[in-house]
C-alpha angles and dihedrals in degrees: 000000000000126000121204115209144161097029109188123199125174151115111307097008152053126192150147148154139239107210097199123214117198125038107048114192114199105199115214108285091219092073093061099034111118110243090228094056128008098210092061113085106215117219105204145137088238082075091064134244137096118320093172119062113169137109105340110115090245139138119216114207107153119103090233080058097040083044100053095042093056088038091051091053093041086056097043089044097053142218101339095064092029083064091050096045091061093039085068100030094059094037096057098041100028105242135143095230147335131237116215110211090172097116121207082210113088092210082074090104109219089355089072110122137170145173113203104267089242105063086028110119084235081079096046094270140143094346094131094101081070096056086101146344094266092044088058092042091053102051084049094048125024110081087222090074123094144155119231124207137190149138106247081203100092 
């Protein structure tokens, strides 16, 4: 069963999340190990998936997707969901840490990473896979999640 939660509706964009429950899919850890020390699990675009999420009509279902969104609003929201974000990062890969390389600067060259402002959690969106461990693992692992984009200009 699908929930639907977080719908945004407002002026320039339109966005929202599926946080999945059932089949939960682990992608090999390997892919995601930093090169410098394998018990840190590196959060980059160079592991693939979306960085900009913003106006385009699109629906992100990857892991790497599902990964750098939750790892975008962890970043914007602080501490507090940062914290969260490892917790179930390392618990489900068994590493000691991560190490986020998304930048919020857009001089970063290919780090660079957004979400709109207004689905970002900085304006109160989209935050409910945070709601709980098992809500975040969840949105990263089961192949039912997804994040839905769109301008609600057309």
């Amino acid at each position: 069963m699908k929930i639907r939660q977080g719908f945004v509706s407002n002026s320039s964009s339109s966005s929202f999340v599926i946080i999945g429950s059932g089949k939960i899919n682990i992608p090999e850890k390997d892919n995601f190990l930093s090169a410098s020390d394998e018990n840190v699990f590196l959060i980059s675009a160079k592991n693939g998936g979306k960085t900009q999420f913003g106006w385009e009509q699109e629906r992100s279902r990857s892991f790497e997707d599902r990964l750098n969104f939750a790892t975008i609003q962890a970043r914007d929201g602080g501490d507090k969901y940062i914290g969260m974000l490892r917790d179930v990062i390392c618990k489900t890969f068994g590493t000691k840490d991560i190490k986020i390389m998304l930048s919020d600067d857009y001089d970063a060259d290919n780090e660079w990473a957004y979400i709109d402002h207004q689905s970002s959690i900085t304006e109160g969106q989209n935050s409910e896979m945070f709601d709980s461990e098992e809500a975040l693992y969840n949105f990263l692992f089961s192949n039912n999640s997804e994040i839905h984009t769109d301008n609600d200009n057309k």
